[in-house]
N, C-alpha and C positions, 0 to 999 in steps of 0.2 A: 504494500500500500504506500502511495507517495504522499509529500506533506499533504499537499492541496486534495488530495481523497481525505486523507485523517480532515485536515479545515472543514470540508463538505460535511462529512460527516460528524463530527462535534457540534457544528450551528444546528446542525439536524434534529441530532439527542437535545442541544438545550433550547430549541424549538418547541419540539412535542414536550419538553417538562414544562416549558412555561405556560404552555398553548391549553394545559390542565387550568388553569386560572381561569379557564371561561366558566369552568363549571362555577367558580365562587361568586360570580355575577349573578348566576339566576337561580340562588336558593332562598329557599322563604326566609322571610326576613325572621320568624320563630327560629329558624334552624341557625342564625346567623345571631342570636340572642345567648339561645345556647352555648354556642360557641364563647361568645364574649364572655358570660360568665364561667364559664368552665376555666377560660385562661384568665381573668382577672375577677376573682367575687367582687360585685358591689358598685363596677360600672354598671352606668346606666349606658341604655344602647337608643339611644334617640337618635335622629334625624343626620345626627354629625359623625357617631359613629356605623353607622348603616354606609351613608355617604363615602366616608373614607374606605373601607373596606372594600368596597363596589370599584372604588376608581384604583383602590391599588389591586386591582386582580386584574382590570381590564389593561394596567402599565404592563404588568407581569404578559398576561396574554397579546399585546401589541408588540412588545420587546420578542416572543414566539415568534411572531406572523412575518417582522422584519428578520430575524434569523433565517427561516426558512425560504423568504427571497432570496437572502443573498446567499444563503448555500448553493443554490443554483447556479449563480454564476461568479465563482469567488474572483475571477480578474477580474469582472468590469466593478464589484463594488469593496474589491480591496480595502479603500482607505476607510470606507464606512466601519470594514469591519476593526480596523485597525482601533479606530474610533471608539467601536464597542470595546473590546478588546483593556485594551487602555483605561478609559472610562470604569467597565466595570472593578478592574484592579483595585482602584484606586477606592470607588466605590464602597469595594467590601473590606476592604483592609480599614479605612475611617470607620466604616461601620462598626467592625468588631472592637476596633480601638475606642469608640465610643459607648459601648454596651456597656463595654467592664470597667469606663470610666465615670458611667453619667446613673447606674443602676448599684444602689448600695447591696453589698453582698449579705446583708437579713432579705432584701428583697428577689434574689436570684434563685425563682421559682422554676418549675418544668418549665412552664413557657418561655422564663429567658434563653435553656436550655435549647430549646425548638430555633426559636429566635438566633441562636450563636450558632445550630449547625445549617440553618437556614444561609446564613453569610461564610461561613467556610464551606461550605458549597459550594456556593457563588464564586468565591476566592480560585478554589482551586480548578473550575472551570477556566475563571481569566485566566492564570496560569497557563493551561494549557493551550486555549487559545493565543496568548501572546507568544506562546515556543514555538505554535504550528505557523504563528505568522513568519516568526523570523526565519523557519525554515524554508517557507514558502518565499518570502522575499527575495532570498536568492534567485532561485528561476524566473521570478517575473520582473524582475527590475532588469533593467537594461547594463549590457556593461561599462562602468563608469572612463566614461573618456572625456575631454574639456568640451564643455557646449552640448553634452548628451541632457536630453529634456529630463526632467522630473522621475519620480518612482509614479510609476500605474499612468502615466502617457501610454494611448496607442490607439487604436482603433481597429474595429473588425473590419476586413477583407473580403471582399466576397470569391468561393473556392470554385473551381470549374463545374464540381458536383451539384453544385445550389447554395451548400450548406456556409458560411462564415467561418472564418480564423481570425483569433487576437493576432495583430501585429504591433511590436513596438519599435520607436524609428530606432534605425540605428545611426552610428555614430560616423 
């Protein structure tokens, strides 16, 4: 398997995990009450917390739906993913570093548990995703000579069969 199949198939997998997130959109708002008490007694689940729960499962399931494009065609949206990549890293690493700084340890219930493997998940997804980029970089970036354009410049060719090739200019 080459980097850029592993690339493909990693957005793939953290596609379909996140793409699970639709389901938290459309459960009765009882079922979603539930929950809130179950991981916190004693909130109240009104209007603000129903709200935020809803919008963060549809992030979660957006952040799928973009994965899953661009696994399709990981040269043409490289830098997006790079993007991702990066972005998430950094993301979950504040995250965690924020949990165990900002949650006093009487209060680090199951849920902050859930909550801290929920982000080293995350973590070590970006991780891999940013090793498959640099591995992948190599091949798609052009060879560096004076005046060679940008990393992910190029544009599709059309082949005598019908079908399209990435080309990048060279040097």
């Amino acid at each position: 398997m080459t980097a850029e199949n592993g690339l493909k198939w990693l957005l793939r997998l953290m596609a379909l995990s996140t793409c699970l997130a639709l389901i938290g959109i459309v459960i009765p708002p009882s079922w979603l009450a539930w929950f809130v008490q179950k991981a916190q007694p004693g909130t109240p689940n009104g209007i603000l917390t129903n709200y935020l729960f809803r919008m963060l499962m549809l992030m979660y399931a957006w952040a799928g739906l973009q994965g899953w494009i661009y696994s399709g065609d990981v040269r043409r949206y490289i830098v997006l993913i790079w993007i991702i990549g990066v972005g998430s890293l950094v993301a979950a690493a504040v995250g965690v570093a924020l949990l165990f700084v900002m949650v006093p340890q009487d209060q680090q219930t199951w849920f902050f548990w859930i909550v801290f493997i929920d982000f080293a998940e995350g973590f070590v997804q970006a991780v891999l995703l940013v090793v498959l980029l640099f591995l992948v970089r190599r091949k798609l970036s052009p060879a560096p000579c004076l005046g060679a354009p940008g990393f992910g410049e190029g544009r599709h060719v059309p082949c005598s069969n019908g079908a399209s090739k990435w080309q990048t200019p060279s040097c």
